[in-house]
C-alpha positions in Angstrom: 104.3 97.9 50.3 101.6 96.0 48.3 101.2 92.4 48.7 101.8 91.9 45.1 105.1 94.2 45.3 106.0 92.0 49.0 105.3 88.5 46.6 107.5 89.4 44.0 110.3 90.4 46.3 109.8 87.8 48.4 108.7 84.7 46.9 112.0 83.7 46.8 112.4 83.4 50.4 110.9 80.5 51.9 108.4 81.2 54.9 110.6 79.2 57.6 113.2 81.8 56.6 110.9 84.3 57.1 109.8 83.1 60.6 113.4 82.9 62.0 113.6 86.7 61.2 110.3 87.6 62.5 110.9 85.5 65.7 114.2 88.0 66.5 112.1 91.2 66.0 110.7 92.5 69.7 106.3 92.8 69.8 106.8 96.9 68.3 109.0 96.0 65.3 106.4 92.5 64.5 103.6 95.1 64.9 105.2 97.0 61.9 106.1 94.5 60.0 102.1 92.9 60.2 100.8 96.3 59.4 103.7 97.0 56.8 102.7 94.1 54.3 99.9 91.7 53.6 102.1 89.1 53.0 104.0 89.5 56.5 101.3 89.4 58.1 99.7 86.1 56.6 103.0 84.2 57.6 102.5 85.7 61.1 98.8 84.8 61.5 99.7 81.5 60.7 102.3 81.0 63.2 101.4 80.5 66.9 104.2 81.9 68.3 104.4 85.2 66.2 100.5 85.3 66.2 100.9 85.1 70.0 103.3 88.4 70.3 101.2 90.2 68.3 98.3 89.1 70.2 100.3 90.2 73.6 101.2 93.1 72.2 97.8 94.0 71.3 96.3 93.8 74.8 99.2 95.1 76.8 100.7 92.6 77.9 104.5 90.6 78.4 105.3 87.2 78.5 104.8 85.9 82.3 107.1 83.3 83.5 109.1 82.3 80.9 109.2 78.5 82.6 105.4 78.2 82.7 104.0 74.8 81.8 101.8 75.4 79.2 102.8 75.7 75.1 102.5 78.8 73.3 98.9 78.1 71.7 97.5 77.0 74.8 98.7 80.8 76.2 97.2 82.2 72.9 93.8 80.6 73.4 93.6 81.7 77.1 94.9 85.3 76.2 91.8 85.4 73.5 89.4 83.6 75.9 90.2 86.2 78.6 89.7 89.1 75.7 86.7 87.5 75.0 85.6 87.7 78.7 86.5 91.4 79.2 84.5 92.0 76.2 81.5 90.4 77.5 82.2 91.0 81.0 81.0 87.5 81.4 82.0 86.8 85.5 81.5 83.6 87.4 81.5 84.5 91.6 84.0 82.4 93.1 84.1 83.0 96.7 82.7 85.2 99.4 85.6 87.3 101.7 83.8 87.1 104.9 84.4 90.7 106.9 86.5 92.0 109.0 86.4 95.2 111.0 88.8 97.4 108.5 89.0 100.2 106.6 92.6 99.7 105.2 92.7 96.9 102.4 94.8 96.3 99.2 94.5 94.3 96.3 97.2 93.0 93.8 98.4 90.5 92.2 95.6 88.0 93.7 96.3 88.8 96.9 93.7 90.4 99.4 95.3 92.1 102.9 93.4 93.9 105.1 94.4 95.2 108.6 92.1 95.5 111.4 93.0 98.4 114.0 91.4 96.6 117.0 89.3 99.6 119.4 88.9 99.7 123.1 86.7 102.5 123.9 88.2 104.4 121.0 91.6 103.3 122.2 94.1 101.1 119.9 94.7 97.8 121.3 96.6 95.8 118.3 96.8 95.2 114.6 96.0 92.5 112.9 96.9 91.5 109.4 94.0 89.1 107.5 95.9 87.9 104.0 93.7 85.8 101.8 94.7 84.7 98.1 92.0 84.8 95.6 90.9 82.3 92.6 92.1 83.4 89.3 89.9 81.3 87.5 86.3 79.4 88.1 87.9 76.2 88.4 89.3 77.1 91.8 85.4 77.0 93.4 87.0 77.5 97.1 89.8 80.5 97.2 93.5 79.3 98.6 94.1 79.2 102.4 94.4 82.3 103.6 95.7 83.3 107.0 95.2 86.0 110.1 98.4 87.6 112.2 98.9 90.4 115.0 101.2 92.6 114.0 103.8 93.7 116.4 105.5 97.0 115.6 106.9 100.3 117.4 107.6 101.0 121.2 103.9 101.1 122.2 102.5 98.4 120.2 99.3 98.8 121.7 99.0 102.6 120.7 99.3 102.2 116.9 97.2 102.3 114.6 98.0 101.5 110.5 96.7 103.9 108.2 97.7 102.2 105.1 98.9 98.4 104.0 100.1 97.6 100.4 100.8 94.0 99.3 102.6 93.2 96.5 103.4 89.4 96.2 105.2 88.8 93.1 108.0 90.9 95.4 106.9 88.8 98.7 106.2 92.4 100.2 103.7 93.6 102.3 104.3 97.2 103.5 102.2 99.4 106.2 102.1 102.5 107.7 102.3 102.7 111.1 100.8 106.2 112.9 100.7 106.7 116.2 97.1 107.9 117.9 97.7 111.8 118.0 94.8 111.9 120.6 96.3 109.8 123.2 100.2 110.3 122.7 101.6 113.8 123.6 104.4 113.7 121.5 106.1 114.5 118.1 104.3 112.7 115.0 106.6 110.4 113.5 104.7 107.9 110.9 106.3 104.8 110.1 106.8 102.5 106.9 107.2 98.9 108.0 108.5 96.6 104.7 107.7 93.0 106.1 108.2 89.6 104.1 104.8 88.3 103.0 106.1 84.4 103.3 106.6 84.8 106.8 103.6 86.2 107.4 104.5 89.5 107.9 106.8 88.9 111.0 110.3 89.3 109.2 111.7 92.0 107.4 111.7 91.9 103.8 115.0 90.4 102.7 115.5 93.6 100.1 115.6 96.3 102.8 118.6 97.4 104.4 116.9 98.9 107.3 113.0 97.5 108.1 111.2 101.0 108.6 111.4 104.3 107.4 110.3 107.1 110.0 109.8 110.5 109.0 108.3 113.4 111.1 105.2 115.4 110.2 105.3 119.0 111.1 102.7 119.9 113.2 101.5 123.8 114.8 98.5 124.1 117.2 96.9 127.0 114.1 96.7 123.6 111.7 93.2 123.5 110.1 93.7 119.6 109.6 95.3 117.0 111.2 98.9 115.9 109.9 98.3 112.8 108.3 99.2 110.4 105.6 96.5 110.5 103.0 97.8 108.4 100.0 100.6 106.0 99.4 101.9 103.7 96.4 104.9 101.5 95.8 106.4 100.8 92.4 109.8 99.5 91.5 112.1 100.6 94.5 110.2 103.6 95.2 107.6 104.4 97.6 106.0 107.6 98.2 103.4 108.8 100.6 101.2 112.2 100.2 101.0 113.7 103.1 99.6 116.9 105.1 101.5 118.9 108.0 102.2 122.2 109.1 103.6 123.2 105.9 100.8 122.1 103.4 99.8 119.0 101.2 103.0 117.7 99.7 105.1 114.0 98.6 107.9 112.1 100.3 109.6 109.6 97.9 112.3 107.0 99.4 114.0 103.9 97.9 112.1 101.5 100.1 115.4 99.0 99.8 118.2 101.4 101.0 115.8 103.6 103.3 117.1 106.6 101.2 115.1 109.9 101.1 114.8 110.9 97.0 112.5 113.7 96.8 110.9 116.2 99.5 107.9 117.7 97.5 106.0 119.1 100.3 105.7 123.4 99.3 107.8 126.0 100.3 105.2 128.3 101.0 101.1 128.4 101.7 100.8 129.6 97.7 101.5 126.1 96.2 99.8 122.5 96.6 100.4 118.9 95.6 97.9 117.4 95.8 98.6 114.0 94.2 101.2 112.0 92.7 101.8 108.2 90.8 104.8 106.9 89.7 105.9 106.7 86.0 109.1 105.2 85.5 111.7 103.7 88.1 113.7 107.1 88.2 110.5 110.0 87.5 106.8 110.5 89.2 103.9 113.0 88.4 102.1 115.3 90.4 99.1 117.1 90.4 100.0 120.7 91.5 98.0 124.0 91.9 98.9 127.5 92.6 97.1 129.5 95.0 96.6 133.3 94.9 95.3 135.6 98.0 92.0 138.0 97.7 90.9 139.9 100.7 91.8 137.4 103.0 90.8 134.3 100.7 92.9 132.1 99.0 91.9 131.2 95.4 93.2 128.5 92.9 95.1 130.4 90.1 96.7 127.5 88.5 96.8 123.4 88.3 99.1 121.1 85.8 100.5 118.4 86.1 104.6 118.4 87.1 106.7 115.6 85.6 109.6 114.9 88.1 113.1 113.2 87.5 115.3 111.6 90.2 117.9 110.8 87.9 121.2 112.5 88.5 121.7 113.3 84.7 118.3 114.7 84.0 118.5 118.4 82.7 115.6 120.5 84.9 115.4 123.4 87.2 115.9 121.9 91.1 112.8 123.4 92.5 113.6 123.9 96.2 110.9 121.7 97.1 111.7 119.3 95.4 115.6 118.5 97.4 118.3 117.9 95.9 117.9 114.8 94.2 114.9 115.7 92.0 114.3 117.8 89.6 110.7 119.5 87.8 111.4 118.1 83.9 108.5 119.5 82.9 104.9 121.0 83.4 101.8 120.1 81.5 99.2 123.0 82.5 95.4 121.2 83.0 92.5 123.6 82.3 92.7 127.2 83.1 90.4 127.7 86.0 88.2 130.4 86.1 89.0 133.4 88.1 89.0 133.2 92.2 87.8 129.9 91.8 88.5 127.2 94.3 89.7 123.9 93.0 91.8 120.6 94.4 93.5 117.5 92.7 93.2 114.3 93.4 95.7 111.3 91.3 94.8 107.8 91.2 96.6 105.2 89.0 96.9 101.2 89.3 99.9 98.9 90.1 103.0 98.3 88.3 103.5 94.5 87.9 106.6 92.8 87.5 107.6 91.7 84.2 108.8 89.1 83.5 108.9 86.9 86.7 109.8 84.0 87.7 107.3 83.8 90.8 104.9 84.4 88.7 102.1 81.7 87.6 100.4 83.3 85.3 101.0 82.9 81.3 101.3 86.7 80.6 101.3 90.0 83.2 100.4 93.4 82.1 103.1 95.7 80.5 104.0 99.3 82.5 103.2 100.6 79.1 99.4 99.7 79.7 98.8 102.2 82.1 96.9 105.0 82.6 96.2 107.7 85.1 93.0 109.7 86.6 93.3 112.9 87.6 90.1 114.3 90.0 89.5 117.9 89.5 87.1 118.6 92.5 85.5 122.2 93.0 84.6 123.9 96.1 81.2 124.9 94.6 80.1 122.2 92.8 77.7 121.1 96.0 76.5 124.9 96.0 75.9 124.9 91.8 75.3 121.3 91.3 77.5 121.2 89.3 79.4 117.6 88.8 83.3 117.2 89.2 85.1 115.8 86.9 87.9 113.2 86.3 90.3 113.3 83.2 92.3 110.3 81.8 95.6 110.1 80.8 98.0 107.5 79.3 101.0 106.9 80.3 102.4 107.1 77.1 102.1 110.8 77.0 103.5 111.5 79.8 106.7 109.3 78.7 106.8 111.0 75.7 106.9 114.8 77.5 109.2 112.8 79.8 111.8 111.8 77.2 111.4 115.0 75.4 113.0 117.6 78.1 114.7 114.7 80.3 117.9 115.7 79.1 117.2 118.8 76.4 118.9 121.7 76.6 116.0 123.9 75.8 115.6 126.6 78.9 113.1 125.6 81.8 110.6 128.2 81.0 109.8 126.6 77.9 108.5 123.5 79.1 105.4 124.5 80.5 102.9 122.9 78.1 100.1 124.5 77.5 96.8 122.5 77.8 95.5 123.4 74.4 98.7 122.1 72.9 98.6 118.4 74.0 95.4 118.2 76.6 92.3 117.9 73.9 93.9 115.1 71.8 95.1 113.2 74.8 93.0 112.9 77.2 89.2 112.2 78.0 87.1 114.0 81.0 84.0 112.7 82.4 81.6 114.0 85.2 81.5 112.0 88.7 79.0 112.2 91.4 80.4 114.7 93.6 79.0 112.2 96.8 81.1 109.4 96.0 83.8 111.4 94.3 86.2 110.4 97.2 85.3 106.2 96.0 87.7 107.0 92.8 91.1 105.3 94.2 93.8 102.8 92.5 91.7 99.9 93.6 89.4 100.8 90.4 92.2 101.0 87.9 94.3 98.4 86.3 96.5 99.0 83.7 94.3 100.9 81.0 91.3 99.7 82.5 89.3 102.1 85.1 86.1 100.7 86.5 84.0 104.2 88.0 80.5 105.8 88.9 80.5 107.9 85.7 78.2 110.1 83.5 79.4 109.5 79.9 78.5 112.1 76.7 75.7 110.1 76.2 74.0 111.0 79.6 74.5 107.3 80.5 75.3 107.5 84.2 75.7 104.3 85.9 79.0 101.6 86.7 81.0 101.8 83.9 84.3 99.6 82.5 86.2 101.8 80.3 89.2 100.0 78.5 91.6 103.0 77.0 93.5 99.8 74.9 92.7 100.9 71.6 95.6 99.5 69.6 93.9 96.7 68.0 91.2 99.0 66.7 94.0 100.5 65.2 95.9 97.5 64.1 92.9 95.9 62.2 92.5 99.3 60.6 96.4 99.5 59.4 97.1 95.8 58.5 93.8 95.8 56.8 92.9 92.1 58.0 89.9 90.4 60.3 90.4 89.7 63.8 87.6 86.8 64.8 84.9 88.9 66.3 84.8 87.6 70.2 81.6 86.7 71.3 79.3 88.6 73.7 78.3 85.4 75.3 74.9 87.1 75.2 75.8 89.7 77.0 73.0 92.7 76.2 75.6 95.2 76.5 78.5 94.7 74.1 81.6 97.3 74.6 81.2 100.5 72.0 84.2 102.3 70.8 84.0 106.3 71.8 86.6 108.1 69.3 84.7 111.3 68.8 85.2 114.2 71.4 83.7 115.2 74.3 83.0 118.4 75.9 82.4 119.2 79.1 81.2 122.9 79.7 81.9 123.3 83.8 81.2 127.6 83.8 81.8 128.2 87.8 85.6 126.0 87.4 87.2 126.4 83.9 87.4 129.5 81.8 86.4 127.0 78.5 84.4 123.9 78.0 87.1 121.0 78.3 87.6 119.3 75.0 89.1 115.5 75.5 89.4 113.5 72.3 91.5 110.0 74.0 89.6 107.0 72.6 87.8 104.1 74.2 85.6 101.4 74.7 82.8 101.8 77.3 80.8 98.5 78.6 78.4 99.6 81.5 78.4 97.0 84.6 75.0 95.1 84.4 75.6 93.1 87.4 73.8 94.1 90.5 75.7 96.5 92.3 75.3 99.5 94.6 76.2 103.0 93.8 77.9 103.2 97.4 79.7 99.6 97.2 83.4 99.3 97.3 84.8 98.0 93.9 88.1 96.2 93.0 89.7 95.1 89.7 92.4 93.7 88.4 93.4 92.0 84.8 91.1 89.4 85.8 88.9 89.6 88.7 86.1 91.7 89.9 85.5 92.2 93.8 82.0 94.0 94.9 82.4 94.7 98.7 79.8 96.1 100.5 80.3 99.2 102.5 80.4 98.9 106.6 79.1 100.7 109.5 81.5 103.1 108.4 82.7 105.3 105.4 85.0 103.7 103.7 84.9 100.5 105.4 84.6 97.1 104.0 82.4 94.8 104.5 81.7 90.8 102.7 83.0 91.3 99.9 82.2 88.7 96.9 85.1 87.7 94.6 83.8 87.2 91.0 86.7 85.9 88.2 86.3 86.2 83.8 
């Protein structure tokens, strides 16, 4: 509609009419409506509160408590300061997290926890529990109280060790993982998922959980390669899954962490399949990396790796894949690059938290939407130490995946036609980039928050260094579409200003994939200019920055300083 053709029609209405429609529409159908007509969008611009959704919308995020003190255009000038900030990357350090002796740690929501596995002569002697909550903006110089407990879980307390902790506190949850040491206790390995009320300080069952742990066996022969262990977990809605590795390969365990239930059993059937990673993507579906093995002379070989989308709804149409139980079901398949032949590749998945929106514990004016979220998928190749040649990590929105997701959820199209393959959705959906195969193992959810994934990367330009790519593009997008100016944010005199990356990349990896991988997702790039280590541990969420240095050992983190936009 031209804004002539709009002021005719509409002249006639008065703008407060106007507003009292607009203000019923949801952020998607005010989008439409702002990009639709010139004359919409001048009445919205000029309103606070529909500038504000738009705004939201924009930047991918929802309305945070809905009882928070301050008035809509004080919530729209922090939302554009803090787009302003991201922009510029403009921190201010806050605090210093003196160490402790850890290697398990997790970040959200503001919230640091880290768990010490006190050592005797390489023998367990407690857990302890450090929580400490972290500024969220410079005007909080010293960080909140934080506070230290021993943790006192399982028959032989002083034989545990955790292997993983994850804290989220708009839920008052803190979950761990509680393993016993395989090298001092002769018996079967049964891992354990402790759900624990953050309030009390971890010493009371979360008031959600119908039973406080989940234990599971691992299987475990004498002929194992590897030790059974838990390598990954995450926690989203009511579901938490672990990857783990036993007797009968790399596979996923998804419960209901409220009822203790047992949803999905992904570990393989056989020694020809993998999974070898996994993030969650609605309440009710997950993803996980897969590949297919083959056997030559003795050797196995990597014949095929995709991408499995997996319902646990009851109604969803699918074919019950035996390794999947009885309560899930393979919706469908999206095949990653072919590999080349007897070539040896694994998957690794990384993804950020899902917040809680909207929520009443909640402080802050606005929390990012599930829709902003995106997913990085490590391919990693056997060779590339022996041919130098990089690995690479490809990103993909969660939006896709939905919309493969919704498709075949409950089609009636047969099973074998949902296998995608990668030439008919991968090039125009996703972006690859090379990673330093020595710190390819550094890529982990603590580097990725909603579309924004903070890495070690070498970009098409041969720019290698920290990088903070931000795969929000929409208001690129909406400014091209409604045809108006957005105030330019300032750089703050930043000397690096974030670029916009919409032409495609290709990444030509001869030893691994049969064809140069073509990724065409668009970006913005701003390198990190701050002074930080290529072997330093990194944190972000939507609006702090954490540089921890790396302890005595791999992986383990050391003073960390706490740095807010």
């Amino acid at each position: 509609m031209l804004a002539e053709d709009a002021r005719s029609g509409l002249v006639p209405l008065p703008p407060e009419l106007l507003i009292m429609v607009f203000k019923l529409l949801d952020d998607k159908a005010l989008l439409n409506s702002s990009m639709t007509c010139t004359y919409f969008n001048e009445i919205i611009q000029r309103t606070p509160e529909l500038r504000y959704t738009i705004e939201l919308a924009l930047d991918g995020f929802h309305d945070g408590n809905p009882n928070h003190p301050t008035n809509v255009s004080e919530r729209l000038r922090t939302l554009l300061d803090r787009r302003s900030r991201w922009r510029s990357l403009n921190w201010t350090k806050v605090a210093t997290v003196p160490p402790v002796d850890t290697e398990v740690y997790d970040l959200s929501d503001g919230v640091l926890a880290r768990i010490s596995n006190g050592l005797l002569m390489d023998v367990p002697t407690r857990c302890t529990l450090t929580v400490t909550p972290l500024s969220k903006d410079s005007s909080f110089i010293d960080p909140p109280e934080g506070w230290t407990e021993d943790l006192h879980i399982g028959a032989f307390a002083d034989r545990v060790i955790i292997r993983h902790v994850l804290v989220r506190p708009l839920e008052d949850l803190i979950a761990f993982i509680e393993d016993f040491d395989i090298d001092i206790l002769e018996n079967d390995h049964v891992v354990h998922l402790h759900f624990r009320s953050l309030s009390s300080h971890a010493r009371d069952p979360h008031p959600r959980c119908r039973q406080p742990a989940i234990s599971f066996p691992l299987d475990i022969t004498a002929s194992m390669a590897v030790p059974a262990s838990v390598e990954k977990v995450s926690l989203a809605w009511n579901l938490i899954g672990a990857h783990v590795i036993d007797a009968r390969g790399n596979g996923v365990l998804v419960w209901d962490w409220t009822t203790g239930d047992l949803l999905a059993d992904l570990r393989p059937y056989n020694d020809f399949h993998s999974m070898d990673g996994f993030g969650f993507l609605t309440e009710d579906s997950l993803i996980v990396s897969r590949r297919s093995m083959g056997l030559d002379a003795g050797i196995f070989y990597t014949s095929f790796v995709g991408i499995d989308i997996i319902s646990l709804d009851p109604n969803a149409s699918g074919r019950p894949w035996r390794a999947y139980g009885e309560k899930a079901v393979l919706v469908s398949t999206l095949c990653l690059p072919q590999t080349t032949p007897r070539s040896n590749v694994q998957l690794d998945m990384a993804t950020g938290p899902f917040t809680l929106s909207p929520s009443t514990k909640h402080d802050e004016p606005f929390v990012t939407a599930p829709d902003s979220h995106i997913y990085v998928i490590s391919i990693i190749s056997s060779l590339s130490d022996l041919d130098n040649e990089p690995e690479i990590s490809m990103v993909v929105h969660r939006n896709t995946l939905l919309s493969a997701l919704n498709r075949y959820a409950h089609s009636l199209e047969p099973v074998e036609s949902r296998t995608i393959p990668w030439d008919e959705w991968g090039p125009a959906n996703t972006r690859c980039f090379q990673c330093d195969n020595r710190f390819i193992y550094c890529t982990s959810h603590h580097q990725i928050y909603g579309e924004r994934w903070l890495d070690f990367l070498q970009l098409p330009d041969g720019t290698h260094w920290w990088q903070v790519l931000d795969f929000n593009t929409k208001r690129h997008q909406y400014r091209n579409s409604a045809g108006v100016t957005v105030e330019t944010e300032s750089n703050n005199g930043a000397a690096d200003a974030p670029r916009l990356i919409t032409t495609p990349s290709t990444l030509d990896l001869s030893s691994t994939f049969v064809s140069p991988v073509v990724g065409s997702l668009p970006y913005y790039v701003t390198p990190l200019s701050m002074d930080v280590k290529q072997s330093d541990i990194l944190f972000i969420d939507d609006q702090r920055f954490i540089r921890g240095q790396m302890g005595s050992r791999w992986g383990e983190l050391g003073e960390a300083d706490v740095f807010v936009l």
